[in-house]
N, C-alpha and C positions, 0 to 999 in steps of 0.2 A: 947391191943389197947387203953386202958383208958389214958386221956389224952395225946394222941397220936395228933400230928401236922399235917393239912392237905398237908404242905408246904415242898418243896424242891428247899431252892432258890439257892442252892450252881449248879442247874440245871438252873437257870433262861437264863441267858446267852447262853449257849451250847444249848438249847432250838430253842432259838430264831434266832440262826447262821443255824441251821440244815434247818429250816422251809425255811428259805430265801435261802438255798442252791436247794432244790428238790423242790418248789413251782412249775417251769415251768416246770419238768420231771411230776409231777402227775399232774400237771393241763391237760398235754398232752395224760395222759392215761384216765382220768375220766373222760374229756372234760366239761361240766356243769352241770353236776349232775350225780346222778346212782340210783339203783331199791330203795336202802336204804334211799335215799333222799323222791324219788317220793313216796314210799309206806307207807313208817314211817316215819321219821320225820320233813318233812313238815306241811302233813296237824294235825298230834298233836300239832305241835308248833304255827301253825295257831289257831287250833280252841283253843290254852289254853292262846295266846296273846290276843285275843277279841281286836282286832285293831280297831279305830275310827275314821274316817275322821277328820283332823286336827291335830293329837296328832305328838307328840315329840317321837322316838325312838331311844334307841341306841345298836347298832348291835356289837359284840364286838367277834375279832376272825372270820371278814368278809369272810376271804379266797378271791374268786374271785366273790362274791356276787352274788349267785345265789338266796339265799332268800330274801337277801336286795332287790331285784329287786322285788323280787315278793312282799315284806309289801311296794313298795314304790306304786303299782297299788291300794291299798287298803285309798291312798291320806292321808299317813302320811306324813311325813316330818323324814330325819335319817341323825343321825353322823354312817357312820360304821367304824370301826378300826381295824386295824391290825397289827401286828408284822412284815409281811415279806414283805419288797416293789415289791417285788416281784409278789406279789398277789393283792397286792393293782392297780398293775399296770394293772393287768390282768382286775381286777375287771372294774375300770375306762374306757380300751378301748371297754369291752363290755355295760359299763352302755352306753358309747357315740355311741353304733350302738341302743338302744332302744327308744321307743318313746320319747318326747323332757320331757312330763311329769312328766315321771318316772326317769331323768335325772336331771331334775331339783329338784327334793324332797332328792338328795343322796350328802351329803359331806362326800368323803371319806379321811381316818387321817392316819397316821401313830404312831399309839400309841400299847406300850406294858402294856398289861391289870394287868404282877403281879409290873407295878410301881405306889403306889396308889397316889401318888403325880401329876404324869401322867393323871391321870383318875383324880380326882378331878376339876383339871384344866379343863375340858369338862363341868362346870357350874353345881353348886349346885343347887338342889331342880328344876333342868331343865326339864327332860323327864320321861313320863307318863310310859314307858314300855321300858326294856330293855332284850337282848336276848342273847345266848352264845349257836351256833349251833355246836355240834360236836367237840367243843372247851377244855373244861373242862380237862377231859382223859389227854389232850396235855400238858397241863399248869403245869406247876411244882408247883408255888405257885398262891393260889388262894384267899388267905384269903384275901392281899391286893385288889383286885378285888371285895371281896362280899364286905367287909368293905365300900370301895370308894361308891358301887350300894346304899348302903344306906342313903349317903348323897347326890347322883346324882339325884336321883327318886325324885318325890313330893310324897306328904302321900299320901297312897291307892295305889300307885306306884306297879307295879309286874316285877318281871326277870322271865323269861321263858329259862331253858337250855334242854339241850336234853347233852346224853352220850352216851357209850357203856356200855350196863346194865353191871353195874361191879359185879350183882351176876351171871352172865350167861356169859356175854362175856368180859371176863378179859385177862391176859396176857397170867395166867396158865391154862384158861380154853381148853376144847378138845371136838373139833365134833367128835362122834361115829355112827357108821350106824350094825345096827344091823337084823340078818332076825331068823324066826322060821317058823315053820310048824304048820299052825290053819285051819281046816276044811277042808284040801286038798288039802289047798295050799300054798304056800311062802308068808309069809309078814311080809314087810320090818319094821322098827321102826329107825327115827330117834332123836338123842340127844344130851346131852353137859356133859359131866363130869368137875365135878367142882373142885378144891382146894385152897387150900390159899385164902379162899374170908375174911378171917379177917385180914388179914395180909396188911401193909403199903408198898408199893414198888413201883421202878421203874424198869422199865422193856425196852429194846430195841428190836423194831419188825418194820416189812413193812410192812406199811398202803395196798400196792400195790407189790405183785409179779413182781422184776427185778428189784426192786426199786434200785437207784446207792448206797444210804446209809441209815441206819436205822432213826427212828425215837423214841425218848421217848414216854414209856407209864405212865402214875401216875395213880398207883390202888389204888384208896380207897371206903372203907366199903362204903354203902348207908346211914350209920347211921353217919359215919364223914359227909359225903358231906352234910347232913342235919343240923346237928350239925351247922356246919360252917354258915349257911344261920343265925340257930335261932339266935346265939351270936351275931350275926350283927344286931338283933331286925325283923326278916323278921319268917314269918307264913307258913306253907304250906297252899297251899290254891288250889292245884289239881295235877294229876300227870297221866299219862298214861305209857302202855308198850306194846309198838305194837309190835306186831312178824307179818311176812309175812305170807299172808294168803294162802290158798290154790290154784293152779293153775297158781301159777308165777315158778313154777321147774324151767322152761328154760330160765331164766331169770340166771340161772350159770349153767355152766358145769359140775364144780365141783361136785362129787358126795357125798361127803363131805360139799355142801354150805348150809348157811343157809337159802338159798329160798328153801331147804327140810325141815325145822324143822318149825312147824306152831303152836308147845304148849309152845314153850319156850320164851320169849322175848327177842329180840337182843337189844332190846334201849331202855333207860327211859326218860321221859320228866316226869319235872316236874314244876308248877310254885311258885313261891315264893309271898308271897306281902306282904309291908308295911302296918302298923296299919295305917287307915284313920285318 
């Protein structure tokens, strides 16, 4: 993995075709959100933004802006962007059924985040906080993106992204459900078998069962994606890893889901910030 490249731009394209194709098929099975949203990574992404009345955001990989809506209640102001018009469209006719307020605070773009020429153009040294929900994973190249955040932020500036924990839930990872016999009776043990977590790949999988066609995945190490932030002059500066907690099981059917597994982490948030 040493000097191994975050980026897969010969995917950038084929990326961004795929997302604008199934946009409205998965917008139509997950509708605005799912338990993954509501129980993990929202409110980490909340509480590691420290949002401030007045401030400048940019929300990048909006989808249909179910979070943008929510930092816009918190009386910021946001550019959100995305890749698929598709979603932007989506995004837009639900921003215009919400309060006038929360409407007003949201200019939604059509911008692809690995073009850094693209992103630049969004105004240097513009916004206090920027975020990338769920987005990462999806993104072929991303270096142009952390690059750009560095000169988009003002100093003291933070990005807050959230993933799919790429040591736990990867492409090649595997739910197992396992039982034995302790004190006289059955009990059950759920987990994750891991492989390839060093390894650099793309991968093709659905997001969503019956999906009409796949979607890229980009696995990389914890230690690249970090990598990638410092080279750009950016710090860690907090990180979470929520797994679902106990008492959401039915929350999937699945007997295999991971609203069974409550030691492992299925997502990482982490934030990033600029030297002040």
């Amino acid at each position: 993995m040493l000097n191994q490249s975050p980026d897969f731009p010969e995917f950038d394209d084929r990326t961004a075709a795929i997302w604008d194709s199934i946009a409205e098929w998965w917008d139509d099975r997950i509708g605005d959100g799912n338990a993954t949203q509501d129980l993990l990574v929202e409110p980490s992404q909340e509480r590691l933004l420290e949002l401030r009345p007045g401030e400048r955001v940019l929300d990048i990989g909006c989808g249909a802006g179910r979070f943008t809506r929510r930092m816009a209640t918190n009386d910021v102001s946001i550019i959100a962007i995305d890749q698929a018009n598709v979603f932007l469209d989506i995004a837009r006719r639900r921003t215009a059924a919400a309060s006038q307020d929360v409407a007003d605070r949201i200019d939604y773009r059509l911008v692809n985040a690995t073009d850094n020429e693209a992103m630049l153009a969004l105004g240097e040294g513009r916004f206090d906080a920027a975020v990338a929900t769920m987005a990462i994973m999806d993104m072929a190249s991303i270096t142009p993106m952390i690059s750009a955040l560095a000169k988009l932020l003002k100093p003291g500036g933070r990005f807050v992204w959230s993933i799919t924990h790429p040591a736990f839930n990867s492409g090649t990872a595997r739910l197992f459900a396992e039982e034995e016999y302790r004190d006289g009776e059955l009990v059950q043990h759920y987990g994750v078998r891991v492989t390839d977590y060093l390894s650099v790949y793309e991968i093709e999988g659905l997001g969503i069962p019956g999906q009409p066609s796949p979607q890229y995945y980009f696995h990389r190490p914890v230690s690249l994606l970090f990598n990638a932030c410092f080279e750009a002059g950016f710090m860690l500066d907090s990180m979470e890893e929520p797994a679902i907690p106990p008492g959401n099981e039915n929350s999937g059917t699945n007997p295999l889901s991971w609203a069974r597994i409550h030691d492992v982490p299925q997502v990482l948030v982490a934030r990033m910030r600029l030297p002040g």
